[in-house]
C-alpha positions as CSV (number, residue, x, y, z in Angstrom):
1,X,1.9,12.7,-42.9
2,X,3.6,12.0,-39.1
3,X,4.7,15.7,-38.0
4,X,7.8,15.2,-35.7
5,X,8.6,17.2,-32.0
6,X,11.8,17.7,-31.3
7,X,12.7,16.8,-27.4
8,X,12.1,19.4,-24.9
9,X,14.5,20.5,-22.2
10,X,11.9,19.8,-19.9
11,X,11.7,16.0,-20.4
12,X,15.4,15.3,-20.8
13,X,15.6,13.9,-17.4
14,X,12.7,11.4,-18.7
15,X,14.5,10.9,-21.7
16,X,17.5,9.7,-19.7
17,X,15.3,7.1,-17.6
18,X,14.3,5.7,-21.0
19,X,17.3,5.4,-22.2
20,X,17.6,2.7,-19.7
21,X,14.6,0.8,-21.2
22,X,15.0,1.3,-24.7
23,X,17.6,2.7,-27.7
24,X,18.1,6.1,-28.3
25,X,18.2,6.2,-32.3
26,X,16.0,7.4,-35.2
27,X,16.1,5.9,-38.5
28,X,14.9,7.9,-42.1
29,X,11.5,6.9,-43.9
30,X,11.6,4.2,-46.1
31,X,9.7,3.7,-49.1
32,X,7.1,1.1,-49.0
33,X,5.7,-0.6,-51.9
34,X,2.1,0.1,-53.2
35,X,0.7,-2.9,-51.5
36,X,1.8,-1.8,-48.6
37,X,0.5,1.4,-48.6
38,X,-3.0,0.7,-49.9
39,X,-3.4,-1.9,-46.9
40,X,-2.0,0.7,-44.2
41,X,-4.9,3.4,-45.4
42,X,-7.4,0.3,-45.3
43,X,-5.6,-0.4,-41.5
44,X,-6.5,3.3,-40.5
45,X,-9.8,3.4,-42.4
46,X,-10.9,0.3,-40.0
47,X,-9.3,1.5,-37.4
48,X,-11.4,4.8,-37.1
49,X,-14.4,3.1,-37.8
50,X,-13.6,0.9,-34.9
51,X,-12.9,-2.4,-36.5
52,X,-10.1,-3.7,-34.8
53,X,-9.7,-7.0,-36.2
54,X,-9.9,-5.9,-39.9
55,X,-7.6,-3.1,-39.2
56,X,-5.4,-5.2,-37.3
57,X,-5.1,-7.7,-40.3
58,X,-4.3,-4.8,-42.8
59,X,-1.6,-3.5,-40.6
60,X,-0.5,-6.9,-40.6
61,X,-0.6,-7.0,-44.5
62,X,1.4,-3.8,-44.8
63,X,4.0,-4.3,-41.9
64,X,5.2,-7.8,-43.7
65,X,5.0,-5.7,-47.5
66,X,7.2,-3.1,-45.8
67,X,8.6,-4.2,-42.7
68,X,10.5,-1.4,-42.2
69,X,7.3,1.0,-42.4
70,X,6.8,2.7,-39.0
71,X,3.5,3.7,-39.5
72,X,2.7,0.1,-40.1
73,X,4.0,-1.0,-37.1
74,X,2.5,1.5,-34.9
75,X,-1.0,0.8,-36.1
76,X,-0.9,-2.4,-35.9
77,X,0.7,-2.0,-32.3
78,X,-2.7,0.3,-31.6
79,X,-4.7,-2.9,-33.4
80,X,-3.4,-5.1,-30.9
81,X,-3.8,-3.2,-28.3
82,X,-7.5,-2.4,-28.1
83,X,-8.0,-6.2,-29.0
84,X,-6.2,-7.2,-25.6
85,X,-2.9,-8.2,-26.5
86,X,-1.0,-6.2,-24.8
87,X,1.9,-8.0,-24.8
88,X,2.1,-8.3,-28.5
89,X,1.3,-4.7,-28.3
90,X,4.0,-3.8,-26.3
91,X,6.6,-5.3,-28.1
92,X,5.7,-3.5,-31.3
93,X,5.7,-0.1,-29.5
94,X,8.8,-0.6,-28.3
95,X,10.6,-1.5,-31.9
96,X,9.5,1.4,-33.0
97,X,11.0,3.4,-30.4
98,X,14.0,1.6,-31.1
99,X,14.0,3.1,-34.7
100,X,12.5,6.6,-33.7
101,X,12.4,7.8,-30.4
102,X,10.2,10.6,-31.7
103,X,7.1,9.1,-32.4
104,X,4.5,10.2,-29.8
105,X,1.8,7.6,-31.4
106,X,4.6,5.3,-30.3
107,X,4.8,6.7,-27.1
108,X,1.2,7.2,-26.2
109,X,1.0,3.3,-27.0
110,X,3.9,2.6,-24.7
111,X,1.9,4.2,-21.9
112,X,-1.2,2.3,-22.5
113,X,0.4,-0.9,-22.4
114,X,2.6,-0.2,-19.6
115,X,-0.2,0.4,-17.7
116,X,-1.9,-2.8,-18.6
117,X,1.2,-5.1,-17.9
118,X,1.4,-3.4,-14.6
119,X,4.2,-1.1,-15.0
120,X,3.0,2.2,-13.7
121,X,6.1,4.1,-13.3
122,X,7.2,3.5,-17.2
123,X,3.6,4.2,-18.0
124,X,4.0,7.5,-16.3
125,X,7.7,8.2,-18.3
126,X,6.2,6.9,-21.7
127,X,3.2,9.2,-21.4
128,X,4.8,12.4,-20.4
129,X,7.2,11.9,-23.7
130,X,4.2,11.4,-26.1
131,X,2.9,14.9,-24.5
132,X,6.1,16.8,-24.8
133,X,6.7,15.5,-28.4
134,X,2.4,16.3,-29.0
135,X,1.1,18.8,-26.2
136,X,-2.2,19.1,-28.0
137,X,-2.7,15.3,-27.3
138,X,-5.5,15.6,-24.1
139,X,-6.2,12.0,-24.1
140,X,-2.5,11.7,-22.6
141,X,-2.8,14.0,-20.3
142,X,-6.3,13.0,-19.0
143,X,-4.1,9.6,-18.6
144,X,-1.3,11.5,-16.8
145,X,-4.0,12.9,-14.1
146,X,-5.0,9.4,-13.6
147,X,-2.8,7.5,-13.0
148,X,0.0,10.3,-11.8
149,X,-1.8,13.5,-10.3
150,X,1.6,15.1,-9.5
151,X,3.1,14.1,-12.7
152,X,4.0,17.8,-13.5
153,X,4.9,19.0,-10.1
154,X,8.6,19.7,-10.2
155,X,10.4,16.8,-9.1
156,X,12.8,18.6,-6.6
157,X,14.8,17.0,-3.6
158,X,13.1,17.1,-0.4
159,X,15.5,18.9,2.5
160,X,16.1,16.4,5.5
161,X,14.5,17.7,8.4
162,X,16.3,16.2,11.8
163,X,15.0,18.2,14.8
164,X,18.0,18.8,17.3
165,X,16.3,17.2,20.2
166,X,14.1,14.0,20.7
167,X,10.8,14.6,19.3
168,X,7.8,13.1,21.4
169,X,4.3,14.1,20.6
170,X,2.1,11.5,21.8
171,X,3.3,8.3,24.5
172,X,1.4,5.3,25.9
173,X,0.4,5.9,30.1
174,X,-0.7,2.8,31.7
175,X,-3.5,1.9,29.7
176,X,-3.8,4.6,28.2
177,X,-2.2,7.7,25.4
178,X,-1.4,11.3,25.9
179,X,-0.3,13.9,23.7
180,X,1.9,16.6,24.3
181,X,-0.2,19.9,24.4
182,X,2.8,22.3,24.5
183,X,2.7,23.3,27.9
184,X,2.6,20.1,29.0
185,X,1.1,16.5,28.6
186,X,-2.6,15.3,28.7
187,X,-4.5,12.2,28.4
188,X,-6.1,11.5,24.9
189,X,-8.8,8.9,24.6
190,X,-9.1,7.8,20.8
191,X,-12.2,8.4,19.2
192,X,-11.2,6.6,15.9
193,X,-11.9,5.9,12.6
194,X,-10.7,3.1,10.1
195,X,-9.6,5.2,7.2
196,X,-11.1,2.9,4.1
197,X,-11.1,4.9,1.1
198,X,-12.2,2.6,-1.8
199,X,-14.9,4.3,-3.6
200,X,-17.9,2.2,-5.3
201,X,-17.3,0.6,-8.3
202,X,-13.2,1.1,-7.5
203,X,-10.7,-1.5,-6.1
204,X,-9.5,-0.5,-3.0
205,X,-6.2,0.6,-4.0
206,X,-7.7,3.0,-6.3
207,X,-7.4,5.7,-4.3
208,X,-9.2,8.8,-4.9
209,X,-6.4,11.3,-6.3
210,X,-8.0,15.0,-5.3
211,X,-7.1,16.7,-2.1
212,X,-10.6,17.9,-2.1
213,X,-12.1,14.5,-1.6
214,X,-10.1,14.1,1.2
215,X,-10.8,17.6,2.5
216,X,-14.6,17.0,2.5
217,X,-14.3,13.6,4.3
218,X,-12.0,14.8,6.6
219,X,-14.5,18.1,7.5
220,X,-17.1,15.3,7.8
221,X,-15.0,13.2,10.1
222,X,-14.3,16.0,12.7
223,X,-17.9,17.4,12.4
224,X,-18.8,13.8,13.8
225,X,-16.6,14.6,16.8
226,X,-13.6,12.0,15.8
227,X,-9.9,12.5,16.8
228,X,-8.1,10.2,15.0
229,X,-7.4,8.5,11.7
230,X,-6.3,4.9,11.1
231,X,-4.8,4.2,7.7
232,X,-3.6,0.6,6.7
233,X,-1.2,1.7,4.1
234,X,0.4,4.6,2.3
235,X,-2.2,6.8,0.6
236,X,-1.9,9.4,-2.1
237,X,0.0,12.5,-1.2
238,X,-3.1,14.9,-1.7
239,X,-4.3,13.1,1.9
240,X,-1.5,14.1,3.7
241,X,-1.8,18.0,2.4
242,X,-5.5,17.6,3.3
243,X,-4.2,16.2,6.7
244,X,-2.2,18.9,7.0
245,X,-4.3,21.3,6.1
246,X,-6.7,20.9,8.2
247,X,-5.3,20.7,11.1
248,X,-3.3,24.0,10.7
249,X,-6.6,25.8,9.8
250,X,-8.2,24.1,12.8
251,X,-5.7,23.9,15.8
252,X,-9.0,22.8,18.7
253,X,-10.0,20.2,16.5
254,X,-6.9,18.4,15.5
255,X,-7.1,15.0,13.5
256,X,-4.2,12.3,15.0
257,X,-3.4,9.8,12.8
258,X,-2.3,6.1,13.2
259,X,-0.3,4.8,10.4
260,X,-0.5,1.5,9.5
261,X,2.4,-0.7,7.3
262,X,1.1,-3.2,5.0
263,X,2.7,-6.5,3.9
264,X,1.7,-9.7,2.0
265,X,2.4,-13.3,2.9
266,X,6.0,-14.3,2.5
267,X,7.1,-17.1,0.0
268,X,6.5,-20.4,1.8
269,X,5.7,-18.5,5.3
270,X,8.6,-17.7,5.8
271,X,8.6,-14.1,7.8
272,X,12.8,-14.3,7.6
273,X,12.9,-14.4,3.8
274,X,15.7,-12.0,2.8
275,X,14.1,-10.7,-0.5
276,X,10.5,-10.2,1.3
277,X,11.6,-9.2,4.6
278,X,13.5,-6.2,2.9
279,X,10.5,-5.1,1.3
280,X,8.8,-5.0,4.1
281,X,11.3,-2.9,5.9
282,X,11.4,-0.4,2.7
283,X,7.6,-0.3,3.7
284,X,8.6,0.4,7.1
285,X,10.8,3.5,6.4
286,X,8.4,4.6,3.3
287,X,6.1,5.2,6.0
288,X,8.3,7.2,8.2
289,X,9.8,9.2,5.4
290,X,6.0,9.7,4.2
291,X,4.7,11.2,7.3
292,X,7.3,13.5,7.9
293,X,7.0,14.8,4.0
294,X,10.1,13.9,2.8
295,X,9.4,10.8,0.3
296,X,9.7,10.5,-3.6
297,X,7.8,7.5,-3.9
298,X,7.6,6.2,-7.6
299,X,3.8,4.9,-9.0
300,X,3.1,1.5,-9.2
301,X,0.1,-0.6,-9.8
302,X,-2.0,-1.4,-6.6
303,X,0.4,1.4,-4.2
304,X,0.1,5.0,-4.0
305,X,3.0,7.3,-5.1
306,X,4.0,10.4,-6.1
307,X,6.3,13.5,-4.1
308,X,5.4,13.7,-0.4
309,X,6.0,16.8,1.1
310,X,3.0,17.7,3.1
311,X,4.7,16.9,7.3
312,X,2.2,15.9,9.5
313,X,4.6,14.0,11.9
314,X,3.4,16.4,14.4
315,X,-0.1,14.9,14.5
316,X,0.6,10.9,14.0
317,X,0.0,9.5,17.7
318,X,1.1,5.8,16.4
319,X,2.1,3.2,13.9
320,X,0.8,-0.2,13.4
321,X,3.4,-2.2,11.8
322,X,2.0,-5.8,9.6
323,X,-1.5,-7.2,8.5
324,X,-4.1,-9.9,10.2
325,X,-1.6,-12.8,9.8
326,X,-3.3,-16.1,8.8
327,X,-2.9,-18.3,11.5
328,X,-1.7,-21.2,9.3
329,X,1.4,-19.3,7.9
330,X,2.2,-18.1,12.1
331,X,2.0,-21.8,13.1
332,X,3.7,-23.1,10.3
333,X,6.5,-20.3,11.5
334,X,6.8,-20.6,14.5
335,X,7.1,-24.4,14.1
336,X,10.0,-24.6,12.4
337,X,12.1,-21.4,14.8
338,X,12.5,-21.8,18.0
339,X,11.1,-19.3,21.3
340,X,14.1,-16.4,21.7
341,X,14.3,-13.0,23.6
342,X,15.0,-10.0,22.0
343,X,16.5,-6.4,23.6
344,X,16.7,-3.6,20.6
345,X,17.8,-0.2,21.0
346,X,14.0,0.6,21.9
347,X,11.9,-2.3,22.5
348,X,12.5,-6.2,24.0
349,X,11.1,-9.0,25.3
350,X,10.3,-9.6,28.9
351,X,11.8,-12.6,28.6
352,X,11.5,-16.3,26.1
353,X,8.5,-15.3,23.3
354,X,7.8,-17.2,20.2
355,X,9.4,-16.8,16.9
356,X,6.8,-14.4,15.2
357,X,6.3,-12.9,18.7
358,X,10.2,-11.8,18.4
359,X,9.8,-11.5,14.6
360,X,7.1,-8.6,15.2
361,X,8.5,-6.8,17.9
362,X,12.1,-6.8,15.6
363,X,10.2,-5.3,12.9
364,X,8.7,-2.6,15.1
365,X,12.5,-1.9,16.3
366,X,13.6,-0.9,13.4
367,X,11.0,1.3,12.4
368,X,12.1,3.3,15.5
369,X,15.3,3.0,15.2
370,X,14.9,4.4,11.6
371,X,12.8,7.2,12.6
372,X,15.1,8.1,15.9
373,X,18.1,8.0,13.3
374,X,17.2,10.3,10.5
375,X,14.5,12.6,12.3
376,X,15.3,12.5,16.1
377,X,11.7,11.3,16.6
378,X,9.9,8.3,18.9
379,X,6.2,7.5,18.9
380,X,4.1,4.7,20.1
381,X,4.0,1.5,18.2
382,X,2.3,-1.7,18.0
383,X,1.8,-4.5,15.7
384,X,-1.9,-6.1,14.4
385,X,-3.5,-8.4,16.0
386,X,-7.3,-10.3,15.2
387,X,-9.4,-12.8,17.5
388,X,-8.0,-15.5,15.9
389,X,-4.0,-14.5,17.5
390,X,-5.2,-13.1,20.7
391,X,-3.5,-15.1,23.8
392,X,-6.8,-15.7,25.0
393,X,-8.0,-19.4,25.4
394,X,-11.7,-20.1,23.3
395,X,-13.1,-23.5,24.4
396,X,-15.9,-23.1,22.1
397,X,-13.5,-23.0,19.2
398,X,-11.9,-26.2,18.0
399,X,-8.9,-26.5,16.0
400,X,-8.1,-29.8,13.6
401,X,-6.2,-31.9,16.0
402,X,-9.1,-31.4,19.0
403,X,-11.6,-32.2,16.2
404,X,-9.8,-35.4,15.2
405,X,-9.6,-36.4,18.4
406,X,-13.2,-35.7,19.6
407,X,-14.3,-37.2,16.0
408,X,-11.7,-40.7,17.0
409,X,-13.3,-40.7,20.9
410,X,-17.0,-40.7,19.3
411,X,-16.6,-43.2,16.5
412,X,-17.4,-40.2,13.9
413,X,-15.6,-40.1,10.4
414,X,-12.0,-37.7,10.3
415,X,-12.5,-34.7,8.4
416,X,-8.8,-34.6,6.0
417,X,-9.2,-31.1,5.6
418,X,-7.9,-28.8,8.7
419,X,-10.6,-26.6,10.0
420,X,-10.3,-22.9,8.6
421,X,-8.1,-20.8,9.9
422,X,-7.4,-22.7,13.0
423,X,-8.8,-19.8,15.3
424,X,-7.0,-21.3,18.4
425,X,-4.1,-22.7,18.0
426,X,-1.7,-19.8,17.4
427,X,-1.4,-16.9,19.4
428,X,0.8,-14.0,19.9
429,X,0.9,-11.5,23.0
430,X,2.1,-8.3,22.9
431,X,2.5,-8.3,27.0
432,X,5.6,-10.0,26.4
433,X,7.6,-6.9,24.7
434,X,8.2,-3.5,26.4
435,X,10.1,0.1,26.0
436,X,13.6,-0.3,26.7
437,X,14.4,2.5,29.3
438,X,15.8,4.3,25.8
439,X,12.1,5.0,24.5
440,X,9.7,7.5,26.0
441,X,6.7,7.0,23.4
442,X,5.6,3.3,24.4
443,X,4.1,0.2,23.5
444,X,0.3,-0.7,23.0
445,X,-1.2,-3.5,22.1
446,X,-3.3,-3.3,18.5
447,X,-6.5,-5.6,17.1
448,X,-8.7,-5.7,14.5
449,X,-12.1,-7.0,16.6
450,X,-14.7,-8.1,14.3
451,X,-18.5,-8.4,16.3
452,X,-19.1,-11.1,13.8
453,X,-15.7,-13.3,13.8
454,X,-14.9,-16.2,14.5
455,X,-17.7,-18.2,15.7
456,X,-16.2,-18.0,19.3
457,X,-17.7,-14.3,19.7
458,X,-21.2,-15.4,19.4
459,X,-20.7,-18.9,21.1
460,X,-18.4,-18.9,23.8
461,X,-21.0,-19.0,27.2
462,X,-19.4,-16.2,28.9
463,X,-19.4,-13.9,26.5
464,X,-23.2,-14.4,26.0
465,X,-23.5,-13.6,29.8
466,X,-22.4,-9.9,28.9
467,X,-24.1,-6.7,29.3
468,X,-22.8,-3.2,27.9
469,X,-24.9,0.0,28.3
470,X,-26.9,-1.0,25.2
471,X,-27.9,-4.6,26.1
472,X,-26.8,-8.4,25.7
473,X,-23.2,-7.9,24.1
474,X,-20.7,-10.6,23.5
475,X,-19.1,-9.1,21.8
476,X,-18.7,-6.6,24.6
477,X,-18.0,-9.8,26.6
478,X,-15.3,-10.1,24.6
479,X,-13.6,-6.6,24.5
480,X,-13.7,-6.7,28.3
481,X,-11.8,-9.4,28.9
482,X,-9.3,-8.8,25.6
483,X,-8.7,-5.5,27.1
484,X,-8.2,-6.9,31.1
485,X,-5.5,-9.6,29.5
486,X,-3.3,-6.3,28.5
487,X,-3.6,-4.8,32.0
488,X,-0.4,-2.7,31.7
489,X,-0.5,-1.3,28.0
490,X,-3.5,0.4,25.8
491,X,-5.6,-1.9,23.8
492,X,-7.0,-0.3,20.3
């Protein structure tokens, strides 16, 4: 016999997200005949034991005997589920939810295949209801605290916090940053680390979801005598409060942080898409809003949510808007737009630059001009970069149409496929924007410098020439002359 929870006060705002997804209506039980009931006891017999097929097929039996039978639908929703198909599984979970909206099997189920279809956020709402309609249910709640650490933190608005003056706490010099020390401002030399944090066996966006794991990599971090963080996208709340944490308990060994913005590919490369480009600038200000603690970010499969009110804007010296761009989809771009300036309340161009050029430095506008708006607050910026963009010219590295052509001059057979990335024949250059006189923070110029790639690093002549401190170094070759191109911004 199903025992039935009334609704709790404390889910009736979950109860009126449902209500979006599903009816709100519960039905009387029916009588089923005795067919039907002798093959749902079989269906939960098998089921226990862990026969999913035969208790699958019983359901079956007993739902079409008694289609109106709950019990019957619900295990062979359950059925379906643990034999993969979750979309058959889903279906059923939710016509029973349609009939009764207090049935917390029904509910737990509704999590589990939320989950699997992707949908993290109703996975989140489904489960809490199956545990305020059966709190002894630990299975649920060990789900909860998986996939929604904060899922019982109270979900309370977040003050806005706009400082009355400008807020600068860190600004590009010449080549180099500084960071305002209170009584005035000093140069800071970033000893950095990229802030991966897929564990083994994990995907990378399965982020850890315990502020202690954070803690004790962040204790490890400044015992190795770093000073700064670089993230590539929005992690889980409980690194910020570690973040934050930290540096209020040590104020001599502060951690900075550069905060990166991640985006995907647009639809046919094309960066001025109107449904993907305003993604990407919801990115843009999620990030803002998530450093300065004042973000309710909903969960979502592959992205980290939750409430976000741990402010560490005091100790983030940068952002780094975008991703390493495949050269294709630039070229492609910039093909089909033509070179335009661009002067934005905080940066421009110095004069003509490409499209994606323009496109980038845009983007990073707006983040400012969204963080100057609702905070009062301006911090260096840049955009990523990799070998493969940099303005510099590789003679060691061919792209398709130099191939084809040295291929045709020799009498050799054309290869029909183009060659890789086409490492050379795409570039942007961030010497080409600069702070309007409206920004104090800066501009910098950002790359992600593999030792290893592409094959220019190890072949290009001068760069084998090089010597660092260490030895041989072409890769050092490399550096020095990446970082003498930018002669008037910082190079990370």
């Amino acid at each position: 016999m199903r025992v039935k929870f009334p609704p709790s006060a404390a889910v009736a705002s979950v109860n009126l997200m449902l209500t979006l997804l599903l009816p709100t209506r519960a039905t009387a039980q029916v009588s089923c005949p005795r067919s039907a009931m002798t093959a749902l006891e079989a269906g939960w017999r098998s089921y226990r034991a862990g026969a999913n097929q035969s208790a699958a097929e019983h359901f079956a039996v007993a739902h079409q005997a008694c289609p109106q039978s709950i019990d019957a639908r619900v295990g062979l929703g359950l059925a379906q589920l643990r034999l993969g198909r979750t979309q058959d599984a889903d279906s059923m979970f939710r016509s029973v939810l349609a009939r009764d909206t207090t049935n917390a099997d029904a509910w737990d189920g509704r999590a589990r295949s939320s989950l699997r279809l992707g949908d993290t956020a109703v996975a989140v709402l489904a489960a809490r209801r199956a545990l305020s309609l059966a709190p002894a249910n630990q299975e649920i709640r060990r789900l909860l605290d998986d996939i929604s650490p904060d899922w019982d933190r109270p979900i309370l608005p977040i003050p806005q916090r706009r400082a009355p003056t400008l807020q600068v706490t860190s600004r590009t010099r010449g080549r180099g940053f500084e960071v305002n020390a209170g009584s005035g401002w000093r140069a800071f030399y970033i000893k950095g680390v990229n802030f991966g944090v897929a564990l083994p066996g994990r995907f990378p966006s399965e982020f850890p979801q315990d502020s202690a794991t954070y803690a004790g990599w962040i204790d490890t971090l400044a015992a190795m005598n770093a000073n700064t963080l670089r993230l590539y996208t929005i992690l889980p709340p409980q690194f910020y409060r570690a973040l934050r944490a930290w540096n209020l308990a040590h104020p001599q060994r502060l951690l900075w942080l550069v905060h990166g913005v991640w985006a995907e590919l647009p639809p046919r490369h094309d960066f001025n898409d109107s449904g993907w480009k305003g993604e990407f600038q919801n990115e843009l200000k999620k990030v803002v809003d998530v450093i300065h603690g004042a973000a309710n970010i909903p969960s979502r499969r592959g992205h980290a949510g939750g409430r976000y009110d741990a402010d560490v804007s005091a100790w983030v010296l940068g952002y780094i808007v975008g991703r390493e761009w495949e050269p294709f989809a630039v070229e492609e771009f910039v093909s089909r737009n033509r070179p335009s300036t661009y002067t934005g309340s905080y940066l421009r161009t110095r004069g003509p630059a490409s499209a994606m050029d323009v496109w980038l430095v845009q983007q990073c506008d707006f983040m400012l001009q969204f963080e100057a708006g609702k905070y009062n607050a301006l911090r260096p910026i840049a955009y990523t970069n990799w070998p493969t963009l940099d303005p510099l010219h590789h003679p060691t590295e061919a792209t398709s149409a130099e191939e084809t052509r040295w291929r045709k001059r020799s009498g050799r057979r054309s290869e029909v496929t183009k060659v890789e990335y086409e490492n050379d024949a795409v570039a942007l250059d961030a010497t080409l924007v600069e702070a309007t006189p409206a920004n104090p923070a800066g501009w910098f110029a950002s790359y992600h410098a593999y030792p290893y790639y592409p094959d220019f690093l190890l072949l290009d002549p001068g760069y084998r020439k090089a010597r660092s401190a260490e030895g041989p170094s072409s890769y050092y070759g490399y550096l020095r002359e990446l970082i003498a191109y930018h002669r008037t911004i910082p190079t990370v």
